[in-house]
Short mmCIF file of the C-alpha atoms (twelve columns), coordinates in Angstrom:
data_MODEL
# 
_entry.id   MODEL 
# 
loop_
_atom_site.group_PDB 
_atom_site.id 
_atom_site.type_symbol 
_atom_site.label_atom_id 
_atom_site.label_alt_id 
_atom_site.label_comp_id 
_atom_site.label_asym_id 
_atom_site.label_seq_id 
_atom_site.Cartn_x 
_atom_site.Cartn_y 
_atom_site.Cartn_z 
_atom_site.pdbx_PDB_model_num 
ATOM 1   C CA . UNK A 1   0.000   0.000   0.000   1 
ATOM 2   C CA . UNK A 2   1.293   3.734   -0.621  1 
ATOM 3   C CA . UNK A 3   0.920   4.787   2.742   1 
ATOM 4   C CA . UNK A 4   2.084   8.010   1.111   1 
ATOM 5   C CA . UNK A 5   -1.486  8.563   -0.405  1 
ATOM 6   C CA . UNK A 6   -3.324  8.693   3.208   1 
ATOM 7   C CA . UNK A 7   -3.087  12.553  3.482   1 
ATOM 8   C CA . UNK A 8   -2.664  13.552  0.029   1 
ATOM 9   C CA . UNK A 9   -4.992  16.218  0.294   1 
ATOM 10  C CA . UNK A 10  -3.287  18.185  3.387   1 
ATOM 11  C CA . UNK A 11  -0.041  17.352  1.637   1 
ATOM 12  C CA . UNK A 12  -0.319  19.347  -1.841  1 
ATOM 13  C CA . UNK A 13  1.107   22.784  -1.662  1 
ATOM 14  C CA . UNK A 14  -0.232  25.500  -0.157  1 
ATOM 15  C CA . UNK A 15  -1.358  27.365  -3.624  1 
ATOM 16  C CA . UNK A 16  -3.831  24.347  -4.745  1 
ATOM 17  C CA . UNK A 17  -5.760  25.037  -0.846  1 
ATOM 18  C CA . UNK A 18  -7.804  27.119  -2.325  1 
ATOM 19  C CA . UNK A 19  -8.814  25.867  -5.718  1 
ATOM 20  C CA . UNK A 20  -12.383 24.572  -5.950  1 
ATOM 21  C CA . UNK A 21  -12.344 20.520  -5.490  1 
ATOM 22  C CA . UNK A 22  -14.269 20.820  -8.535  1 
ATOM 23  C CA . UNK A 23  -11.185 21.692  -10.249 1 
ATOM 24  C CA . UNK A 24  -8.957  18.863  -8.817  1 
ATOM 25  C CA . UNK A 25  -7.401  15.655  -9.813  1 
ATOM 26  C CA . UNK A 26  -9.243  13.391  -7.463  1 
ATOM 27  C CA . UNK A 27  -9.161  9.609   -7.697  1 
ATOM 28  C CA . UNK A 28  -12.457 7.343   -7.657  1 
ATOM 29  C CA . UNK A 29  -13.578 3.510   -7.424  1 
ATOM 30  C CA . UNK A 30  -16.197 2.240   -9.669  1 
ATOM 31  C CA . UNK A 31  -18.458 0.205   -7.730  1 
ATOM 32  C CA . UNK A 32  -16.564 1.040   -4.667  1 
ATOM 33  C CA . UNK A 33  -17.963 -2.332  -2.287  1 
ATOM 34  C CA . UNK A 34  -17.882 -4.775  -5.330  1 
ATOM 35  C CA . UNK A 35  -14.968 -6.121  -3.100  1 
ATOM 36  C CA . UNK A 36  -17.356 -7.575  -0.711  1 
ATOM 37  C CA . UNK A 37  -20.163 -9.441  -3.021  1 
ATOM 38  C CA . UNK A 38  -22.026 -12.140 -1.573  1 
ATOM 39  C CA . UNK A 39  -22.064 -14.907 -4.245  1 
ATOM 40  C CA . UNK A 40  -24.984 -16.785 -2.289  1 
ATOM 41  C CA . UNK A 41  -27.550 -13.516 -2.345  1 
ATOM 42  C CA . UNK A 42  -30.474 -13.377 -4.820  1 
ATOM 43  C CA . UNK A 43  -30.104 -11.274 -7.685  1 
ATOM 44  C CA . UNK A 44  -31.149 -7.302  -8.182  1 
ATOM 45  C CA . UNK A 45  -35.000 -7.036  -9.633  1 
ATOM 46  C CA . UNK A 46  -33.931 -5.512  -11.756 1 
ATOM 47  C CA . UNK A 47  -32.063 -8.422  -13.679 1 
ATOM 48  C CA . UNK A 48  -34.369 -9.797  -16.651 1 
ATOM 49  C CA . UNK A 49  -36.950 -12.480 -16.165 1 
ATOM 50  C CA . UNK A 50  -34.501 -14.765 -18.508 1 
ATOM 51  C CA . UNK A 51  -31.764 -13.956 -16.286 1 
ATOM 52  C CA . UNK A 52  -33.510 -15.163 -13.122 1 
ATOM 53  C CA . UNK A 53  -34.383 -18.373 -15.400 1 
ATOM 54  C CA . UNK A 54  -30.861 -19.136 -16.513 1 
ATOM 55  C CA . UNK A 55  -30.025 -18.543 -12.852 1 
ATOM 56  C CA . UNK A 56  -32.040 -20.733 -11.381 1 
ATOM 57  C CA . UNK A 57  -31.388 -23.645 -13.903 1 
ATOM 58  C CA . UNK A 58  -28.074 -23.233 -14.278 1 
ATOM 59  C CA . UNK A 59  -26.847 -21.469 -10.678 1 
ATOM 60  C CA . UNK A 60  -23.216 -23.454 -10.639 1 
ATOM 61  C CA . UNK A 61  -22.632 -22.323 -14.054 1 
ATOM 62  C CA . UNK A 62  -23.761 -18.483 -13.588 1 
ATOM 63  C CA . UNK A 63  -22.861 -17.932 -9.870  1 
ATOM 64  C CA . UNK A 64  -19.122 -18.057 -10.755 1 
ATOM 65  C CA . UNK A 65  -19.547 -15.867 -13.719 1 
ATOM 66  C CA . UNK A 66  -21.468 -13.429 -11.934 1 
ATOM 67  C CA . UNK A 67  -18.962 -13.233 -9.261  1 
ATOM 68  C CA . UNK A 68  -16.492 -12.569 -11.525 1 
ATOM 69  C CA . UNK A 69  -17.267 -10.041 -13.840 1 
ATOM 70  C CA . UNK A 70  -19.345 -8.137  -10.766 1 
ATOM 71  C CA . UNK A 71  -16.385 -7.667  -8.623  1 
ATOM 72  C CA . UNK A 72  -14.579 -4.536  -9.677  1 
ATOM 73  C CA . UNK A 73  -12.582 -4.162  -6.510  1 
ATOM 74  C CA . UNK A 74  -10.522 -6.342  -4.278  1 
ATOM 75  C CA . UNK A 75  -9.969  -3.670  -1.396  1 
ATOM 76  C CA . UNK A 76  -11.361 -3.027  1.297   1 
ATOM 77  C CA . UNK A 77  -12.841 0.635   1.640   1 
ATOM 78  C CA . UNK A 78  -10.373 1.449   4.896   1 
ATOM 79  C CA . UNK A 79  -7.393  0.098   2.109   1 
ATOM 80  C CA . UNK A 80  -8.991  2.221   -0.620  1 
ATOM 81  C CA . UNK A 81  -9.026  5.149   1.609   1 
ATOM 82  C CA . UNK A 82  -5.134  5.161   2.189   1 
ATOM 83  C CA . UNK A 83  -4.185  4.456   -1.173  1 
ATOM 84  C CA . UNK A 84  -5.947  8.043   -1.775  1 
ATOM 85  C CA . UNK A 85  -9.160  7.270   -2.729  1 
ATOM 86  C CA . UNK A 86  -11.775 10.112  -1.998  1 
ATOM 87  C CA . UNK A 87  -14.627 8.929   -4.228  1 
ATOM 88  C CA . UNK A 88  -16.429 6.465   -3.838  1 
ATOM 89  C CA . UNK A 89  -19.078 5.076   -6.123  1 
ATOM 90  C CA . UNK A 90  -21.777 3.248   -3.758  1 
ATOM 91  C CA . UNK A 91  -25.298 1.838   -5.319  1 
ATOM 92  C CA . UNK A 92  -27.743 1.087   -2.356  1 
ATOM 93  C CA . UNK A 93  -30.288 -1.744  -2.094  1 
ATOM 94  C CA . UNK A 94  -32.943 -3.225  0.022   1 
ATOM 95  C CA . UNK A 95  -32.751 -7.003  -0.262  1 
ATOM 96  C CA . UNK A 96  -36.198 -8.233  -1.596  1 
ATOM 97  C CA . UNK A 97  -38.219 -9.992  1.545   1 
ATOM 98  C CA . UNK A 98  -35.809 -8.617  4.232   1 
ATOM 99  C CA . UNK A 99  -38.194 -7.386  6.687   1 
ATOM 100 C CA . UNK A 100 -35.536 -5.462  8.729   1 
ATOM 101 C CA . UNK A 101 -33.830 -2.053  7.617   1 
ATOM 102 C CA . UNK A 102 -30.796 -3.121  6.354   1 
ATOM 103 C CA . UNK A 103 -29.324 -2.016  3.430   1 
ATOM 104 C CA . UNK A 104 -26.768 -3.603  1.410   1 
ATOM 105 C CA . UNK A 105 -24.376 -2.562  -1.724  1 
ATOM 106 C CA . UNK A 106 -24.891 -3.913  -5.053  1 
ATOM 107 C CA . UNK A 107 -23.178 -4.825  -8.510  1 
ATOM 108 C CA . UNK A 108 -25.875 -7.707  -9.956  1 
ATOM 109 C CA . UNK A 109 -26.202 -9.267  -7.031  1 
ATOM 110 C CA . UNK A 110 -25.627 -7.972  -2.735  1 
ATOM 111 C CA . UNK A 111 -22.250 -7.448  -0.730  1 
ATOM 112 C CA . UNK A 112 -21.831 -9.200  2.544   1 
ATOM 113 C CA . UNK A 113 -21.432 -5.847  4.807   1 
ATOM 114 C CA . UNK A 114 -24.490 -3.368  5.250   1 
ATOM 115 C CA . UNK A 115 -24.147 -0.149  3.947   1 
ATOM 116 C CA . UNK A 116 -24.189 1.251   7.566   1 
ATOM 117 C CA . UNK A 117 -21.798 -0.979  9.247   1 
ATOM 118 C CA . UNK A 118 -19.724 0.159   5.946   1 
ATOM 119 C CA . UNK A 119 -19.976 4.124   6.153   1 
ATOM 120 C CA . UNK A 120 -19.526 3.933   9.852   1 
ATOM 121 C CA . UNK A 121 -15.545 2.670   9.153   1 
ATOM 122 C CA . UNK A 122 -15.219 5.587   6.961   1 
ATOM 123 C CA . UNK A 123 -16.234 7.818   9.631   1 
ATOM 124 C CA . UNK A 124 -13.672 6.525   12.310  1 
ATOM 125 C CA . UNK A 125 -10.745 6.818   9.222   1 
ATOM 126 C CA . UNK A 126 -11.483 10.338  8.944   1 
ATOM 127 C CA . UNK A 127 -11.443 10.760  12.621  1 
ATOM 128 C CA . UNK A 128 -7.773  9.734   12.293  1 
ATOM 129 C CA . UNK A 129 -7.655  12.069  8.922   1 
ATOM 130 C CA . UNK A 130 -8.760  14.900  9.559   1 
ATOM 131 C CA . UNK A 131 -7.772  17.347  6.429   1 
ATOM 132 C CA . UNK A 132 -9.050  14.439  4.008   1 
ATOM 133 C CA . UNK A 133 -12.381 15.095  2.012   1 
ATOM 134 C CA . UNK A 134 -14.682 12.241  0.517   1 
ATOM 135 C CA . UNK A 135 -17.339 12.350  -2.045  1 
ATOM 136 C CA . UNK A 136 -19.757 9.837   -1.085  1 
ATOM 137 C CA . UNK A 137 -21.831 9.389   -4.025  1 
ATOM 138 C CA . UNK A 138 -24.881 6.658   -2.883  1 
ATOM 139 C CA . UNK A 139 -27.070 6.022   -6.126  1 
ATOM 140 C CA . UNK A 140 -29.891 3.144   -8.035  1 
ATOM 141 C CA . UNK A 141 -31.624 2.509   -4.411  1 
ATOM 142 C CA . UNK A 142 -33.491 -0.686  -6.002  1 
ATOM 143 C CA . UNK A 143 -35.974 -1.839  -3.421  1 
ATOM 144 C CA . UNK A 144 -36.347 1.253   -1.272  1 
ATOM 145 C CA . UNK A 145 -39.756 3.230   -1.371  1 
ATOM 146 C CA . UNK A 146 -39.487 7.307   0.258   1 
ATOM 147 C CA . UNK A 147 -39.730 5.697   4.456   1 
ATOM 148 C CA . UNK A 148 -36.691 3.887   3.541   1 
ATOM 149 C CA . UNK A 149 -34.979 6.635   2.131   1 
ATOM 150 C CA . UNK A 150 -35.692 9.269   4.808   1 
ATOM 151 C CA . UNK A 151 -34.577 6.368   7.643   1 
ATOM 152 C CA . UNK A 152 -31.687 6.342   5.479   1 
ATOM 153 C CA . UNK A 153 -31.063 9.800   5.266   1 
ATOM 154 C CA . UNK A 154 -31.410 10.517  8.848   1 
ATOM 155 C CA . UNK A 155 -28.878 7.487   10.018  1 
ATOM 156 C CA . UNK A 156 -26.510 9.725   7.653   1 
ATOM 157 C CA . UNK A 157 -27.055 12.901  8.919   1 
ATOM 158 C CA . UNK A 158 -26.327 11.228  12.528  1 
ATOM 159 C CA . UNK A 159 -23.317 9.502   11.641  1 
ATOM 160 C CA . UNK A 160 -21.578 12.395  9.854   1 
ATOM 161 C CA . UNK A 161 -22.864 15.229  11.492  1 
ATOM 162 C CA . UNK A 162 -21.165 18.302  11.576  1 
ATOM 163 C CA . UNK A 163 -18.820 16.353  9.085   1 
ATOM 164 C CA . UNK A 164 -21.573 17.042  6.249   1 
ATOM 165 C CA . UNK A 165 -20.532 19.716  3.804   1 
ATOM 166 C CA . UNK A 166 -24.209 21.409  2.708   1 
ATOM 167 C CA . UNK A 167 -24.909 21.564  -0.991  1 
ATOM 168 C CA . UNK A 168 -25.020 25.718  -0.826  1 
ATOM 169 C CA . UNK A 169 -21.263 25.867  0.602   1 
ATOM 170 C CA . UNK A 170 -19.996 29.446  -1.235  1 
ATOM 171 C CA . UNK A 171 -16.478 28.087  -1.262  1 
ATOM 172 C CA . UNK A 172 -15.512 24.626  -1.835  1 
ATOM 173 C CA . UNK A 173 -11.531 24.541  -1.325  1 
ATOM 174 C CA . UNK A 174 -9.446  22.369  1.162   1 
ATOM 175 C CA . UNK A 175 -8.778  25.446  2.821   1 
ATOM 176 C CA . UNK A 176 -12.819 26.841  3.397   1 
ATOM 177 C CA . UNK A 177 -13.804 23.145  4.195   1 
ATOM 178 C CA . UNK A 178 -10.667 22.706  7.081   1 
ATOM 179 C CA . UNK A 179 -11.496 25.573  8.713   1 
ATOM 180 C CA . UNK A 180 -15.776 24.384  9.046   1 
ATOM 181 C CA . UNK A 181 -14.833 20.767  9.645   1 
ATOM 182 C CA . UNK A 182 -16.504 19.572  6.638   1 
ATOM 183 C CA . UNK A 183 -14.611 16.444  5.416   1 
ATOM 184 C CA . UNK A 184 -18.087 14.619  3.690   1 
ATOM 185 C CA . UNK A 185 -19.790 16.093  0.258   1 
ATOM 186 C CA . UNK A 186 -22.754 13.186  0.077   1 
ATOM 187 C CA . UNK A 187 -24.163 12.920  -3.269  1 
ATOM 188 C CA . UNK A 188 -27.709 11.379  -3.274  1 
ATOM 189 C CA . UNK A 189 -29.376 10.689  -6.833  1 
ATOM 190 C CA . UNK A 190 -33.353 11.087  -5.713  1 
ATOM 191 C CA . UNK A 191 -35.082 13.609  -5.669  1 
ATOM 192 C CA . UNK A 192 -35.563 13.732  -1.913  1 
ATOM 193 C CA . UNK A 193 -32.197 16.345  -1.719  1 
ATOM 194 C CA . UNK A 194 -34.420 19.179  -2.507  1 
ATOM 195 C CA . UNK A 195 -35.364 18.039  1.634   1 
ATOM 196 C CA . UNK A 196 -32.276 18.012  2.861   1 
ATOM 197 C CA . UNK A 197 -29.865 20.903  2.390   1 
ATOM 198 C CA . UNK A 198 -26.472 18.160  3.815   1 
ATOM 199 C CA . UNK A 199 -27.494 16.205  0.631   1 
ATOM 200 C CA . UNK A 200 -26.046 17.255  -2.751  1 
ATOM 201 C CA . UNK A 201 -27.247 16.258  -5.912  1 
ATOM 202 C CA . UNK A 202 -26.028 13.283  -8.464  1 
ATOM 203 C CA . UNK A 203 -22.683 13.766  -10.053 1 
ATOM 204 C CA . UNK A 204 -22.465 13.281  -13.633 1 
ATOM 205 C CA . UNK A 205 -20.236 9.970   -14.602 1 
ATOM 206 C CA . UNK A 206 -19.073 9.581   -17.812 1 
ATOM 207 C CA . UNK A 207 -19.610 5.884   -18.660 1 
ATOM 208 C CA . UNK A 208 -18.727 4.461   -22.542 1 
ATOM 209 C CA . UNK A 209 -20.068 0.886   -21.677 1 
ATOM 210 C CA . UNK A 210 -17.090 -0.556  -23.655 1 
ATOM 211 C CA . UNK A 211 -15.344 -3.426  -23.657 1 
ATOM 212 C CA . UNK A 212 -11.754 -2.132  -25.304 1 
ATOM 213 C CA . UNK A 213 -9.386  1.184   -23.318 1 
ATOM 214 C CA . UNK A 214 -9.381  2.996   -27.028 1 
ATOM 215 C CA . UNK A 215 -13.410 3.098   -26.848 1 
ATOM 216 C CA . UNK A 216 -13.495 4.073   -23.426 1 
ATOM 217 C CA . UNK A 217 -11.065 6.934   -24.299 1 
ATOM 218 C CA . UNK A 218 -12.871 7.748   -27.742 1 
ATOM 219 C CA . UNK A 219 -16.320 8.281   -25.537 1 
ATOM 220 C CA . UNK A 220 -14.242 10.160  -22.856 1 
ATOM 221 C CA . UNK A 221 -12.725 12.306  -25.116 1 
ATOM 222 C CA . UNK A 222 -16.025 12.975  -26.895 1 
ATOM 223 C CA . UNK A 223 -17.230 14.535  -23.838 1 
ATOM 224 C CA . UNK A 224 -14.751 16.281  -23.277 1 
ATOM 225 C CA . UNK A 225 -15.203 17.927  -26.426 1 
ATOM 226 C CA . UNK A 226 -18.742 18.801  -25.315 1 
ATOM 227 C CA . UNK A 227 -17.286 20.918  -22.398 1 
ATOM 228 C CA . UNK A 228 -17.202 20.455  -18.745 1 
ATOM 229 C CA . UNK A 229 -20.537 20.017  -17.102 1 
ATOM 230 C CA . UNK A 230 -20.727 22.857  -13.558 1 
ATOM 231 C CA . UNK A 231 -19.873 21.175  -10.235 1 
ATOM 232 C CA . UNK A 232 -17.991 17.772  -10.041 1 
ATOM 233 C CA . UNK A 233 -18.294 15.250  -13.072 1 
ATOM 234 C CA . UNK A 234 -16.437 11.803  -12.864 1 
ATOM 235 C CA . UNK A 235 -14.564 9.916   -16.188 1 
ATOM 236 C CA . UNK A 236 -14.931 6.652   -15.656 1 
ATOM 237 C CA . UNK A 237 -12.259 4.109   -16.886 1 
ATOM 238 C CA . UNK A 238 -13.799 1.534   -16.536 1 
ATOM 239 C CA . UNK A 239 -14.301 -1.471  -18.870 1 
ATOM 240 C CA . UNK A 240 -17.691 -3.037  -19.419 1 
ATOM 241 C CA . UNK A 241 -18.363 -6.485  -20.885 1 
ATOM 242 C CA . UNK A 242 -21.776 -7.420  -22.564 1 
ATOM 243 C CA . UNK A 243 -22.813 -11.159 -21.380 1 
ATOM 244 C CA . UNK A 244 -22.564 -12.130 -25.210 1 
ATOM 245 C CA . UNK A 245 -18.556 -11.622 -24.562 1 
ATOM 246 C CA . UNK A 246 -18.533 -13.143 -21.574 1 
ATOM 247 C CA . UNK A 247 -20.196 -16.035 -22.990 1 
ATOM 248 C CA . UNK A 248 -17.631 -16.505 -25.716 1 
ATOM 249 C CA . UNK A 249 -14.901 -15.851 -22.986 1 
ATOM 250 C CA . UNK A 250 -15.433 -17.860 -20.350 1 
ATOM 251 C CA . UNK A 251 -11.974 -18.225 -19.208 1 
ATOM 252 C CA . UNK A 252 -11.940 -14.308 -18.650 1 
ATOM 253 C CA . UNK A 253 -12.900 -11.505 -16.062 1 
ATOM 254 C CA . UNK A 254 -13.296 -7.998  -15.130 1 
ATOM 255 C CA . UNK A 255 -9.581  -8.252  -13.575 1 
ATOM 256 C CA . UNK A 256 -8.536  -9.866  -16.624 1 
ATOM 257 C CA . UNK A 257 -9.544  -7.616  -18.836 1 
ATOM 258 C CA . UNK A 258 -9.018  -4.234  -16.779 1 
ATOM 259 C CA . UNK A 259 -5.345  -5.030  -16.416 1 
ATOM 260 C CA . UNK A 260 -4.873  -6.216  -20.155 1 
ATOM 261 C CA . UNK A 261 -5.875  -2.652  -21.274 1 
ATOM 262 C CA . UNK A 262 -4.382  -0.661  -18.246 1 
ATOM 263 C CA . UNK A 263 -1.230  0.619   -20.165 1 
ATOM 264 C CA . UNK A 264 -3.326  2.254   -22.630 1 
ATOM 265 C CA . UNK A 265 -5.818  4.306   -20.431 1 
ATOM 266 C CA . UNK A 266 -2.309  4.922   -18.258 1 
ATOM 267 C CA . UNK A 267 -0.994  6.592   -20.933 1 
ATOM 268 C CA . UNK A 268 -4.146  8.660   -21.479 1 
ATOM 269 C CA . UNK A 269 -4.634  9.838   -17.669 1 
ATOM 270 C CA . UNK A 270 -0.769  11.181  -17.750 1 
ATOM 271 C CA . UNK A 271 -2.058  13.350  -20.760 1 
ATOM 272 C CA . UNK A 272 -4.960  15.012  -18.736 1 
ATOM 273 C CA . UNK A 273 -5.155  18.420  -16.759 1 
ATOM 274 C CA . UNK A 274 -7.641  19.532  -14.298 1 
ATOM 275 C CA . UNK A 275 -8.457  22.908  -13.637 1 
ATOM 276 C CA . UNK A 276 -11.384 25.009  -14.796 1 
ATOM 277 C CA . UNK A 277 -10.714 24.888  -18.598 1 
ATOM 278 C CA . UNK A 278 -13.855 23.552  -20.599 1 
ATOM 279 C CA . UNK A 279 -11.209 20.156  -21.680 1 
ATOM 280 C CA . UNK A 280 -9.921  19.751  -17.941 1 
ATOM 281 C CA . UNK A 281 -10.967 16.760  -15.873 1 
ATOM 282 C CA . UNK A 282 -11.782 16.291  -12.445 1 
ATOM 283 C CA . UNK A 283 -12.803 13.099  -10.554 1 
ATOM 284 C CA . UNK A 284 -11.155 10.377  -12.611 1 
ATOM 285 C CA . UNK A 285 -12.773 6.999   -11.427 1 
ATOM 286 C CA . UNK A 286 -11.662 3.250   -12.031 1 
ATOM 287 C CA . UNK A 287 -11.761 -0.330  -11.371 1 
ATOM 288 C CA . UNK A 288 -8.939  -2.919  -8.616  1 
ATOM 289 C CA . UNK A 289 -8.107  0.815   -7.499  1 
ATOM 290 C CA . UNK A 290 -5.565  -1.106  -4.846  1 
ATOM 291 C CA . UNK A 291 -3.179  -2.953  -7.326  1 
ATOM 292 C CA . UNK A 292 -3.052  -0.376  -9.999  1 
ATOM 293 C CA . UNK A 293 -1.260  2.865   -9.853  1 
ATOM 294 C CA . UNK A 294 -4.595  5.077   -10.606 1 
ATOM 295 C CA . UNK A 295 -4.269  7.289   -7.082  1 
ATOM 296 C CA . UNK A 296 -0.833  7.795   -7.562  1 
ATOM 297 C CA . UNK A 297 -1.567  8.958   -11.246 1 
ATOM 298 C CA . UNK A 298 -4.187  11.351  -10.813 1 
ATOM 299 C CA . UNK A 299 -3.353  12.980  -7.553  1 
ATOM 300 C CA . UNK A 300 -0.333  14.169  -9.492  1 
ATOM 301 C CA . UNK A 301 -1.893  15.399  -11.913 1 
ATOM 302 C CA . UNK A 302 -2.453  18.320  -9.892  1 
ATOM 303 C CA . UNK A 303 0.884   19.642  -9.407  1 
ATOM 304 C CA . UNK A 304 0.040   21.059  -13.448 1 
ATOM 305 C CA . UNK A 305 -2.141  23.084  -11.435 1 
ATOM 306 C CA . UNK A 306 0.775   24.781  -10.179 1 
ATOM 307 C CA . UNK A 307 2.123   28.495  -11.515 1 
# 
């Protein structure tokens, strides 16, 4: 682990305190909790009909697969942290039939840990961080009706607390948030944040649903020909595979194929600036965030920031 990446944010220099941290190199994780899937839970409803059939015939033969090319991480969210991670892509559930309030992450099917038990380790490691900022960005909510979401909401306004930035903060640099003791900007894609003024809304993420690095950088770089949206935006890196390929390429994976193309979207992050120009970039999120060099990458990216 670079240990070097726990504080990266109180370490850059003193000029980049007080640029907007919607004009900074952060890093992200794609399906941040993927690490954690349970292989034994039912699927999302929202999976097909013939999905849930194949599933059900054939549940030694999909399971595996599932598990597989579902599970887009391999650290833990404390580990992610350190190596300098400071977004964190998390999709929300209620497990069909549970009759108690738990909620659970999901990629396809549900992770092991609740998304409480989860969010409360984050809050102890920026306890022992204390100039480190995350973007929380909690999306998809399958299974939850507006109860659930305001129980929800209020277990995350008491485990923050005075940790939540609110949306209508004038000035978002390190600098403005030390000195408040804001070190949590929770992104919340439902329409419930007009309630709730600790609750921003959802961040765009650029996502090319490809299966190659050169079409994932042709659809990045497409946007960024269409200019900057306002506010934080996210470039995702990562790969997607349809289940026809993974059909024909059984002996395959996410891993497999994220690392096979890695060089190639390397080379492109090393090209990229942040900043506030209409081409600059700013959360730049991706996939096995622990054994690939992506912190380390884009958190230098802001030294270009520099005069």
């Amino acid at each position: 682990m670079d240990v070097n990446n726990q504080d990266w944010m109180s370490a850059l220099p003193e000029e980049l305190w007080d640029v907007p941290l919607t004009e900074l190199a952060i890093p992200g994780s794609h399906d941040a909790m993927s690490y954690c899937l349970d292989i034994t839970s039912p699927l999302l409803r929202s999976e097909s009909d013939c999905f849930w059939l194949l599933d059900r015939l054939f549940y030694c033969v999909t399971r595996p697969l599932i598990f597989k090319w579902a599970t887009t991480q391999d650290k833990s969210i404390e580990e992610q942290l350190s190596k300098g991670i400071r977004f964190f892509d998390l999709r929300v559930a209620h497990k069909p039939n549970d009759p108690s309030d738990d909620l659970y992450f999901t990629h396809v099917i549900y992770t092991h840990l609740t998304v409480l038990k989860t969010l409360e380790c984050v809050e102890l490691w920026l306890n022992s961080h204390p100039k480190e900022v995350v973007i929380l960005a909690c999306s998809h909510f399958e299974g939850m009706d507006d109860a659930c979401h305001e129980v929800f909401i209020s277990h995350l306004k008491k485990l923050f607390g005075s940790k939540l930035c609110p949306r209508k903060e004038p000035v978002l640099s390190l600098r403005r948030l030390w000195a408040s003791g804001y070190q949590v900007i929770l992104s919340y894609e439902s329409q419930l944040v007009a309630r709730h003024p600790q609750l921003w809304p959802a961040i765009p993420y650029w996502w090319a649903n490809k299966t190659t690095a050169q079409d994932v950088i042709r659809c990045l770089d497409w946007n960024k020909d269409m200019g900057r949206p306002e506010g934080f935006f996210v470039s995702g890196l990562n790969l997607t595979a349809p289940r026809s390929y993974i059909a024909k390429n059984p002996k395959e994976s996410l891993r497999t194929l994220t690392f096979r193309n890695w060089e190639r979207l390397r080379e492109w992050v090393e090209q990229q600036r942040p900043g506030s120009d209409p081409h600059s970039l700013n959360i730049i999120a991706g996939d096995f965030v622990g054994p690939l060099p992506l912190c380390s990458l884009v958190i230098g990216l802001n030294h270009k920031l520099r005069p």
